[in-house]
N, C-alpha and C positions, 0 to 999 in steps of 0.2 A: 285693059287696065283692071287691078283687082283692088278692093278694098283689104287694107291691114289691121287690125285693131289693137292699139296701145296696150299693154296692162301695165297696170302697176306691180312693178317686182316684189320679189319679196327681200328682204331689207335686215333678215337675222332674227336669231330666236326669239320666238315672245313678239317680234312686232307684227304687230292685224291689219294696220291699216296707218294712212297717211292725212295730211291736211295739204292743200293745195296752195302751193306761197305764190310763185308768179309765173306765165308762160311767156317763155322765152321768144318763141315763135308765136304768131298769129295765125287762124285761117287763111288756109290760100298759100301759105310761104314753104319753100321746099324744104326740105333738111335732108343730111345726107347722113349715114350709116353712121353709128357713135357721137352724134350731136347732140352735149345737151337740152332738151327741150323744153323742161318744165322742173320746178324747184319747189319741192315738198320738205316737208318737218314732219316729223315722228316724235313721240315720247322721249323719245334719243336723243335725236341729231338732226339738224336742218342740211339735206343735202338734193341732190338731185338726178332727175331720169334719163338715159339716153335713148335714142331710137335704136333698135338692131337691124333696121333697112332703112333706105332713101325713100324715098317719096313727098308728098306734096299732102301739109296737113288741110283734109276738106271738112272737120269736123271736130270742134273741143265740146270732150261732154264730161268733163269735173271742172267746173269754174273755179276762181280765187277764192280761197276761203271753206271750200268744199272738202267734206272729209271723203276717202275713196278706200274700198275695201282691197288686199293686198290678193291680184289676181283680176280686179277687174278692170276693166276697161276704161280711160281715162280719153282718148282722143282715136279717131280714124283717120289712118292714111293711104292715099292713092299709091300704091307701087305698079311696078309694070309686070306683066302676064296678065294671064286669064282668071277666071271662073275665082272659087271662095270669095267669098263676101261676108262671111262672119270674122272667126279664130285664127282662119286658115292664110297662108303666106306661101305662095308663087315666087321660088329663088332663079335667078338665072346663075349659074357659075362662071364666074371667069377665072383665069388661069393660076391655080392655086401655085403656092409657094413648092408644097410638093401634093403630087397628084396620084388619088387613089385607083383603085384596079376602076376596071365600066362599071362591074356591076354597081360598088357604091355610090359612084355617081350620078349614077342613075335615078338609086333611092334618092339620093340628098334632092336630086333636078325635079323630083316629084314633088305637088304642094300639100306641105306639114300643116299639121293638125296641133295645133297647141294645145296642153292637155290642160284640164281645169285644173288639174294638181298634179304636182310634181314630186318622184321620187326623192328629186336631192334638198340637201338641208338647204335653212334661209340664207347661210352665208357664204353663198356662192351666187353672183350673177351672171345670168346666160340668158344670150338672147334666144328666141326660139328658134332659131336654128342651129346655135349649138347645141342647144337642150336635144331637138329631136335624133341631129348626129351622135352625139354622145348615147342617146337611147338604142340606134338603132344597131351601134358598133358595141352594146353592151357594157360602155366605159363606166368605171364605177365612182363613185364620189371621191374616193379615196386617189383614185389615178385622176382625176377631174383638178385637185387639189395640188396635184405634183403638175400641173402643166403650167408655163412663165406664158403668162397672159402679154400679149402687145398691144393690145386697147388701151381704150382709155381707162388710167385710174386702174391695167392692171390686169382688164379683162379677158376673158380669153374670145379670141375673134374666131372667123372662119379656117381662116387661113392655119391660126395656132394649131388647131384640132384636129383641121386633115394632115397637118406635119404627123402629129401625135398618131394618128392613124397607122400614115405611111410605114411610121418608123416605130411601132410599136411591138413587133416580135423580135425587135433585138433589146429591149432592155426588161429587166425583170418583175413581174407586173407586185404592186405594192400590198403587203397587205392592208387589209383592213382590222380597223381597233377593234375590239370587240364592243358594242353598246347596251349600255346597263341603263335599263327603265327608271325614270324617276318618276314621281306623282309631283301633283303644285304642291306649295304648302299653304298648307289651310289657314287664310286670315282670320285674325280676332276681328271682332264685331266692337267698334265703337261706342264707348257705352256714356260719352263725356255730355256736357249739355251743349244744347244749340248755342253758338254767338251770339251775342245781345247785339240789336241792331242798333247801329251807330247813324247820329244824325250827323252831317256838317256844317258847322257853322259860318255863319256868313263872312267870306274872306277865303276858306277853304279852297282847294284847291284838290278835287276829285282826281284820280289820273288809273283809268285801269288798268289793271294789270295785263301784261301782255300773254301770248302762249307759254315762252320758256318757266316764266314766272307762275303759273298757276300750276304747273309740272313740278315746277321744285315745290312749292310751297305743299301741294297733294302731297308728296313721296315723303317732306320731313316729318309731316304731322302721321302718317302710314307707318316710319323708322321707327319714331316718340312711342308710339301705341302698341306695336308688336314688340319693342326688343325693352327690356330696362336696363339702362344706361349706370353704368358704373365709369368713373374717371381716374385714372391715378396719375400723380405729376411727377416728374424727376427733371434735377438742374445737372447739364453737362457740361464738362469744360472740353471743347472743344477746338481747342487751341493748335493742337499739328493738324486738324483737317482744315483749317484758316491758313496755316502754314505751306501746306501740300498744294492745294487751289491755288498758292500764292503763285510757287514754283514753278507751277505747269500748266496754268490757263492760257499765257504769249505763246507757250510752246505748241499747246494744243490745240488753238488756232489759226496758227502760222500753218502748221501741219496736216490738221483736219479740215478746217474751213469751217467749225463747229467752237460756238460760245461752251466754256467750263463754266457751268454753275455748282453750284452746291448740291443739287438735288439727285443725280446720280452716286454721292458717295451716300446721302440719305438712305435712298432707297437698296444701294448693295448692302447697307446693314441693317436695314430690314429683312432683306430677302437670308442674309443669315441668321437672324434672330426666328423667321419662323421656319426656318429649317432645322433647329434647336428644339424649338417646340410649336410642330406640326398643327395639334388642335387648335391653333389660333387660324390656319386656314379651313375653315370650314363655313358651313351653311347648316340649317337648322329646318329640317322636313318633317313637320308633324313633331311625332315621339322620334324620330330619329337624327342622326349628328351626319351629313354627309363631308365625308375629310375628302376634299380637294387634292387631285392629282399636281396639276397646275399653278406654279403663283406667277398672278396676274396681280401687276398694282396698280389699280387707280389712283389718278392724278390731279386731285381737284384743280381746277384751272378761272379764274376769273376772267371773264370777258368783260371788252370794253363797252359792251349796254350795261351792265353792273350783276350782269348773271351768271353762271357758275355753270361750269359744263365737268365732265370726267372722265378724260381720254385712259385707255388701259393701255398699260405697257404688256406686254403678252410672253408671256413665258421669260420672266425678268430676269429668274435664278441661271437662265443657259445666256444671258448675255456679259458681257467684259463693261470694266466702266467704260470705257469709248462706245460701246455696243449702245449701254444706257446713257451715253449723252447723247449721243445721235438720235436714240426714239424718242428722248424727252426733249429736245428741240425740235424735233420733224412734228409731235402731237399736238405741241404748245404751240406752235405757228399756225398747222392749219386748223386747231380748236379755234383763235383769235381771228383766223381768215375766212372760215365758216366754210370751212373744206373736211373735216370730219365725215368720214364713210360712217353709217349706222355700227358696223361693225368694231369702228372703232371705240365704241362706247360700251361696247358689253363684255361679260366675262370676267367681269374684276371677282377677285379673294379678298383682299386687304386693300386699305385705301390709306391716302400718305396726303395731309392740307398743311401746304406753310402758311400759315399766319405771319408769318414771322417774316414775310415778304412783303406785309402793312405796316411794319414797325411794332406789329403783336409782340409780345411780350410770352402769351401762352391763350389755348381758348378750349372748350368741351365741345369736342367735335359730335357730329351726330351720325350714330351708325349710318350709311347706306345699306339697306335692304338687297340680299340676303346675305350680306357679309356680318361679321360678329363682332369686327373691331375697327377702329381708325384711327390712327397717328395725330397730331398736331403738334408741327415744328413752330417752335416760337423764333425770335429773332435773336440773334447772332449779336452781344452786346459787353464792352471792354468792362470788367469791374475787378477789384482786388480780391482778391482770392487766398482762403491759406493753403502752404503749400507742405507737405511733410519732405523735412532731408534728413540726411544721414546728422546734421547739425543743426539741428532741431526744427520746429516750425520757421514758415515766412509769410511773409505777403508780399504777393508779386500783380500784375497785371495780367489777369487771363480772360481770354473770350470764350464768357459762355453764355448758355443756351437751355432754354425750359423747353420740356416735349409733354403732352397731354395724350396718353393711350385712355377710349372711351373703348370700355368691349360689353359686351351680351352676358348679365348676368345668367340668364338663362343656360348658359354651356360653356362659360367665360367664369370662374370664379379669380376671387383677386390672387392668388399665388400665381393662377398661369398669368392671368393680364399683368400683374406687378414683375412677375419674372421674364418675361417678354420683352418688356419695356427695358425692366435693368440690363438684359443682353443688347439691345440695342445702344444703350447707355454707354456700353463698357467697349463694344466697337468701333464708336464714334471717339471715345476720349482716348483708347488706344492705338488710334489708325496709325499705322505704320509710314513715317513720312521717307522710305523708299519703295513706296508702294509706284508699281509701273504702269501706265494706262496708253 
């Protein structure tokens, strides 16, 4: 028998390290290959670890509550084979899906060395024996990325990789993007006064604050401090997009198996408004503007503890609205089910918060850091309205809607933020109600 040692993965750019929520397993209990075992929170996202071998855990060394840095070692398990007792892991192979010439198998049959640090980026998880296969067949991150994971949640298993292998000189190997160095950007130094400390008076009722909440609460007063906040309002009448939703939500359901909300026509006119004008996707590095390749929306989401998560929809502008109902229910389900991968909370450009899904009216959203701007859709409300005709004014009944864009005076002046918004405006009250999805 050999000892295996846990690490904790790594979990996506920017995250160091985890907090320890509960083990699923106890000392002593077997688990098998892909089983989650233990359920960690990041800055992120509360999710969780599988094992990349069977075995029998003889040893938990990150208790509940314990912070563990990203790479080390959180529990030891017994697997079968010999010798290594640290990093190292002892694989037996059984009979892969498709099966590589001796010689690799040979390598793979030999016990891998887990390296402290890893070539590939954080948003890819591998267990250390795919990692070492993929190292030793030269696979690049890029061809890493093209591979359809059958694990759990996606993963790429053993099995995936030696296919990948097998059958890798018949398909044309990918390139790779070219990567352009960034630095951090250099925080301001808080220069406010301390909190005056508060006493409670008798009857109070003290309740502290949990993790999620001392995360949000850190990040907005961090947003407040770095960016200064400008707000502009505009009222739409949004009347054929009330209309369109009307039409084709039975159908789209019937059809898809997928709820029509509102928030995929939102975000398609978003995504054309800053494609209109670009500089509104950006991030602010030092003295420099970095313009975003990418638009990624975040999606502020309310959870049922009363705390706010931010699922990204990723690369929004190449999806169809069906494309964008489908991620914006698959994100909001598992944000609300506590099933959010790290990954799925990073990388936003632009961020989109309905208020107006409380009965809001409108509200001054607060940038998320390092984006430069945020949306706020207010609510969807019947008022009379005038209307211009070819026979003169009227008043009719129309449903409309306040929207609040908050952007980055810093590299956000009010013409691009106020013309931003009005594109958005002018999308939404002109949607085309033979529009197909």
């Amino acid at each position: 028998m050999a000892e295996y040692k846990l690490l904790l993965p790594s979990m996506g750019e920017g995250v160091m390290e985890a907090t320890i929520i509960t083990w699923l397993f106890n000392e002593g209990d077997t688990v098998k290959e892909d089983d989650s075992v233990v359920e960690i929170a990041t800055d992120k996202v509360d999710s969780d670890v599988p094992t990349p071998v069977s075995g029998k855990i003889v040893k938990i060394l990150k208790q509940k509550d314990e912070v563990a840095k990203v790479g080390e070692a959180i529990a030891i398990l017994e697997i079968e084979g010999e010798g290594g007792n640290t990093a190292t892991e002892e694989v037996k192979t059984e009979t892969p899906v498709a099966t590589p010439d001796a010689e690799t198998l040979k390598t793979i049959e030999q016990p891998l060395q887990v390296a402290a640090s890893t070539e590939f980026s954080g948003d890819l998880y591998l267990s250390p024996l795919v990692k070492s296969i993929a190292q030793q067949e030269n696979i690049s991150e890029t061809e890493l990325k093209s591979i359809k994971g059958s694990g759990l949640e996606g993963r790429i298993t053993k099995e995936d990789i030696l296919a990948y292998v097998k059958n890798r000189g018949n398909q044309p190997a990918p390139q790779a993007a070219p990567v352009q160095q960034v630095t951090s950007t250099p925080q301001p130094v808080a220069t406010s006064a301390p909190a005056a400390t508060i006493t409670a008076a008798a009857g109070d009722e003290i309740i502290p604050m949990d993790r999620m909440r001392k995360i949000i609460a850190e990040n907005m007063v961090k947003a407040k401090q770095i960016a200064p906040h400008v707000t502009s309002f505009i009222e739409t009448d949004v009347t054929n997009v009330v209309k369109w939703r009307n039409k084709h939500k039975d159908i789209f359901e019937k059809r898809e198996g997928e709820k029509l909300t509102f928030m995929p026509i939102f975000v398609k006119a978003v995504v054309k408004a800053i494609q209109d004008f670009p500089m509104i996707n950006v991030s602010v590095n030092g003295d420099n503007i970095i313009k975003k390749k990418n638009i990624n929306i975040g999606m502020a989401t309310a959870l049922p503890d009363g705390n706010l998560i931010v699922p990204v929809i990723k690369n929004a502008d190449q999806l169809s609205l069906s494309g964008l109902a489908k991620a914006i229910n698959d994100l909001a389900y598992r944000a609300r089910n506590k099933k959010l991968r790290p990954e799925d909370t990073q990388g936003a450009t632009y961020t989109i918060s309905n208020v107006g899904s409380f009965g809001n009216l409108m509200g001054t959203p607060i940038i998320p850091q390092p984006q430069v701007a945020i949306l706020a859709i207010g609510a969807i409300v019947k008022k009379p309205a005038v209307l211009e005709t070819k026979d003169g004014d009227v008043i009719a009944i129309r449903q409309l809607m306040f929207m609040s864009h908050s952007y980055d005076h810093r590299v956000v002046d009010g013409s691009l933020g106020g013309m931003m918004l009005k594109h958005v405006h002018d999308y939404l009250q002109n949607w085309d109600l033979n529009t197909e999805i």
